[in-house]
C-alpha positions, 0 to 999 in steps of 0.5 A: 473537546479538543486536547488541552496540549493541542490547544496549547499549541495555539498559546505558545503561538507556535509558527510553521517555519522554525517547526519545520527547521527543527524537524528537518535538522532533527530529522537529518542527524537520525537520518545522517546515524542511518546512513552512517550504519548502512554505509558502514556494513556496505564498506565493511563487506567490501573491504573483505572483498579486497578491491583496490583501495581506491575504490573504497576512498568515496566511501571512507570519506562519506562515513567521515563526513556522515560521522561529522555531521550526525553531531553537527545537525544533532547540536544544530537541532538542539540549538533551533529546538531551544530557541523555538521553545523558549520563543514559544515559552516567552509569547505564552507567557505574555499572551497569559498576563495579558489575558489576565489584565484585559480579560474578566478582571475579577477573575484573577482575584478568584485564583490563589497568587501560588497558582498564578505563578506555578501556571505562568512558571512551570506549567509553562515550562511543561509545555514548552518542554513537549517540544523539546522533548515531545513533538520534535523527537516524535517528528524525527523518529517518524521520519527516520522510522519511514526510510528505515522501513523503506531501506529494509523493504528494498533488499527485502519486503519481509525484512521491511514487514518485520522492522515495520512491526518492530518500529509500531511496537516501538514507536506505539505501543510501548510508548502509549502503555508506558505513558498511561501505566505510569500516568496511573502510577503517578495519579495514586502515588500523588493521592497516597503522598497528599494524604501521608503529609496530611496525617503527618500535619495532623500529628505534628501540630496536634500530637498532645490531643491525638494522645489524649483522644488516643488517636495517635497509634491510628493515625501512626498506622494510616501513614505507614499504610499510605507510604507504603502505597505511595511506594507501591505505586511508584514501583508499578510505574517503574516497573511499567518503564521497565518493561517499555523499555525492554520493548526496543532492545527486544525488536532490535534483536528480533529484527536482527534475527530475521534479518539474518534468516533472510540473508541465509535465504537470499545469499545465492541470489544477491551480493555479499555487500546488500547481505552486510546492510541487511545484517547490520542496519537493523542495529540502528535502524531503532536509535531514533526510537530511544527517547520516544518513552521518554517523549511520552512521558513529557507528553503525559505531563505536558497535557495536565500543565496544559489543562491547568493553564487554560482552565485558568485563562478561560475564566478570563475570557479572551482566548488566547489560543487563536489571537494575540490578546490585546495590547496593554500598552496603547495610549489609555489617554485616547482610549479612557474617558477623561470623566465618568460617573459611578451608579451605586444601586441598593449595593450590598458588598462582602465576600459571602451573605454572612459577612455582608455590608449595606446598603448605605443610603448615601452610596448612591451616585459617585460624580466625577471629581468626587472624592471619599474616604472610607473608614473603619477598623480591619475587618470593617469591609473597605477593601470588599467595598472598593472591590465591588465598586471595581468590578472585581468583586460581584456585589452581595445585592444591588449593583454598581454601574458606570453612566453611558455603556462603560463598565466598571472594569474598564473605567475604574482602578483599584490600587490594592495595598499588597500591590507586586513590586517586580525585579526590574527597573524602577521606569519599569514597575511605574510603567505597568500601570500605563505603559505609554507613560514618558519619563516626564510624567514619571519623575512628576509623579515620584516628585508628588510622593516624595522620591525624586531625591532618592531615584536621583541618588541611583547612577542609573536613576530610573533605570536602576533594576530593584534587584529583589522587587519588594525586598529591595525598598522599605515598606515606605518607599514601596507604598510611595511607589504604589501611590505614583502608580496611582498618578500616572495611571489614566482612569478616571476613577481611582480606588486606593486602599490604603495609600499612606500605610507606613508612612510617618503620621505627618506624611500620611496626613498630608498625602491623606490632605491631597489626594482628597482635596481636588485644588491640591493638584495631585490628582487631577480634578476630574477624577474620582478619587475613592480613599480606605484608609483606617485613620484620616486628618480631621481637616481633610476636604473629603466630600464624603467620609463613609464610616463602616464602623458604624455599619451593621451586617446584614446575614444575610444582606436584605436589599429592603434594608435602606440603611444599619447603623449603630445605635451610639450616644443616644441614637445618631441619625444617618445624615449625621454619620455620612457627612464631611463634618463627621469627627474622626477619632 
């Protein structure tokens, strides 16, 4: 399997240019530092000689300009690394959430919210930080390594041999042991840490029964113990880094020493100024060398963020480590059926077999233009119903297909009723229910919901940012915003759950009234509108109303069973349950 960091590579949608700009500049201020230091011993040992001053003015100047610039490419370096990242950051992230809205659409439902935002906030920051502080430094201290090597060869292979060796045990080794020490370190601190705030849970909600039990003194005891190996843990690591870093000064001073041997050797047979370059380069022949443990240790880190962003992308099943996944804004009037039909098969619905619903007899083919409601208490299973009509959820039994070859997932539209507001403009968290959508549309559909007064009433109308998403609206102008998404939205069959929530008893009927009457023009007559709701105007022009209070479960769900009901006031009949005139309370 290849190496999830490599993979990620093909995420952040990485282009060989601004590779090669960030590298080359990298490259050219540790290189300007190498040159600066043989230049200097070269013009050190000279003026001892006391030439004219002339002959030394090329080299003064050249040291200047080998001073300036090692700042100027090292800041230019960090402007063109930067801007690479937080390009590549930005492309990742897109590529990520448009994975998740066009790839498997239940797969995001299966992903804990706290997980999708810790993959898409710091995950993502981990790897666009192994450029930053990973690949580009590696880069760069490969090729000044290389002409160090080559600088130290030419005056003396074995001072080259031996600040070879120095750069593997430097640039390899220490890294690598450093990264794998602390790698091991920071996997059994973590273990020692999870199970220390385990027991400290456990102690600070259940300390009376812990007391009781006498259990208390142990659990006491076990914490200690794992503090103390989290701590334990934590000085290998530290002492892993210790040592690594030892490592360079180390070959500095090695390097340094044979390099004055050799010039005790070499002094009757070359010039005093090649002697001064082979004494004093070695001492930066290792400064790109320096934060190569650290690069290491970014790598080390970079790999686990990578793993866990395309474990969570390739649930969805677009891989969006070699193409641009594709475009969530194109014209879904031209690209969605105006109609469709929903098949329902002998469904069984429920998130496990012991809390299943079903099958419903009269849930078995949902026309075009059709509109339901489905009632029942918190708990009832509308919400898993609607999310298996959906597709998101995978039926218990039966099944729910669309005529034609169309899937659920790409003609049907679940609104949830804990749907995310976003810090952004009022047009922008419309808009990502159908991206083509042009501000006609939009001011139509919160006129529909009742908000045109109060987005006119912002200086900037659509354009206003709400600056804290979800906080920024009342619960009631939030759920409105949800319902406009509804209207706009082009999929020919719309499941909302609880559209009207919050909203004053009036308002909610009379939205309730419209989005179930198909000659109320709120929603246009040719989509299939599916409505869960707990209460409902008794007048409303409902085709259908589902009452999933009067549902049995089945444990676990038997697709032989046509239909459970409860046996209530003398024994109702299934015709009399799943009917328009039913009486809801």
């Amino acid at each position: 399997m290849r190496d999830p960091l490599v993979r990620s590579m093909g995420l952040l949608g990485v282009r060989p240019r601004p590779v090669a700009r960030s590298l080359l500049l990298g490259a050219g201020a540790s290189l300007s530092a190498l040159a600066l230091a043989a230049l200097s011993a070269w013009l050190i040992t000279r003026a001892w000689q006391m030439p004219p001053v002339l002959a030394l003015s090329i080299a003064v100047t050249s040291v200047r300009a080998l001073g300036i610039s090692r700042a100027l490419l090292r800041y230019l370096e960090r402007l063109a690394t930067h801007d690479l990242a937080l390009d590549a950051m930005a492309t990742a992230r897109a590529r990520m959430f448009g994975a998740l809205a066009t790839g498997d659409a239940a797969h995001p439902l299966s992903v804990k919210r706290s997980e999708i935002v810790g993959r898409a906030g710091d995950d993502i920051d981990e790897i666009g930080n192994a450029l930053i502080r990973g690949l580009i430094p590696i880069g760069s201290a490969a090729v000044t390594g290389l002409i160090a090597v080559v600088v130290m060869a030419l005056v003396s292979p074995w001072a080259g041999l031996a600040t070879a060796v120095a750069w593997l045990l430097v640039a390899v080794v220490a890294p690598r042991a450093a990264a794998a020490g602390t790698a091991r370190a920071e996997a059994d601190d973590r273990a020692a840490r999870g199970e220390l705030l385990d027991i400290t849970a456990t102690v600070l909600w259940h300390a009376p029964e812990l007391e009781v039990a006498g259990r208390r003194d142990q659990l006491l005891a076990d914490a200690r113990a794992a503090a103390h190996r989290a701590t334990a843990a934590a000085d290998r690591g530290m002492r892993v880094q210790a040592w690594a870093a030892g490592v360079m000064p180390a070959a500095t001073g090695a390097v340094a020493v044979i390099a004055c041997l050799l010039a005790i050797g070499l002094s009757d047979r070359v010039d005093a100024t090649t002697l001064g370059v082979l004494i004093l380069l070695p001492l930066s022949a290792f400064e790109a060398a320096s934060g190569l443990l650290d690069a290491a240790r970014q790598l080390q880190r970079s790999r686990g963020a990578a793993r866990r962003v395309l474990t969570l992308l390739d649930g969805t099943g677009v891989d969006v480590t070699i193409a641009t996944p594709p475009s969530t804004t194109v014209d879904q009037r031209a690209t969605m059926p105006t109609r469709a039909d929903l098949v329902v098969d002998r469904l069984c619905w429920g998130h496990t077999d012991s809390l299943a619903c079903g099958p419903v007899d009269a849930l078995t083919a949902i026309t075009a233009g059709e509109r339901i409601a489905v009632v029942g208490a918190s708990g009832s299973g509308k919400t898993a119903l609607l999310l298996t009509l959906a597709g998101l959820l995978p039926p218990r039994a039966g099944e729910v297909r669309v005529s034609g070859a169309a899937t659920p997932a790409q003609t049907v539209r679940y609104f949830g009723e804990d749907a995310h507001l976003f810090t952004t403009t009022v047009r922008e968290n419309l808009l990502v229910s159908r991206g083509d959508a042009d501000d006609t549309e939009i001011t139509a559909a919160l006129a529909s919901v009742g908000l045109r007064d109060w987005v006119a009433g912002f200086p900037e109308g659509l354009d206003t940012v709400l600056d804290s998403g979800v906080d920024a609206v009342s619960a009631g102008q939030r759920r409105r915003l949800l319902l406009a998404r509804v209207l706009i939205n082009a999929a020919p069959i719309v499941l909302l759950d609880e559209p009207c929530e919050h909203l004053d008893r009036d308002e909610s009927d009379r939205l309730h009234r419209e989005l179930l009457d198909p000659r109320s023009g709120l929603v246009d007559p040719d989509r299939t509108v599916i409505v869960a709701t707990h209460t409902l105007p008794v007048d409303t022009a409902a085709d259908r109303v589902i009452d999933l209070d009067r549902l049995i479960r089945c444990t676990p769900c038997d697709p032989g069973v046509t239909s459970a009901v409860h046996e209530e006031g003398g024994g109702l009949q299934l015709n009399d349950i799943w009917t328009r005139e039913v009486t809801i309370s």
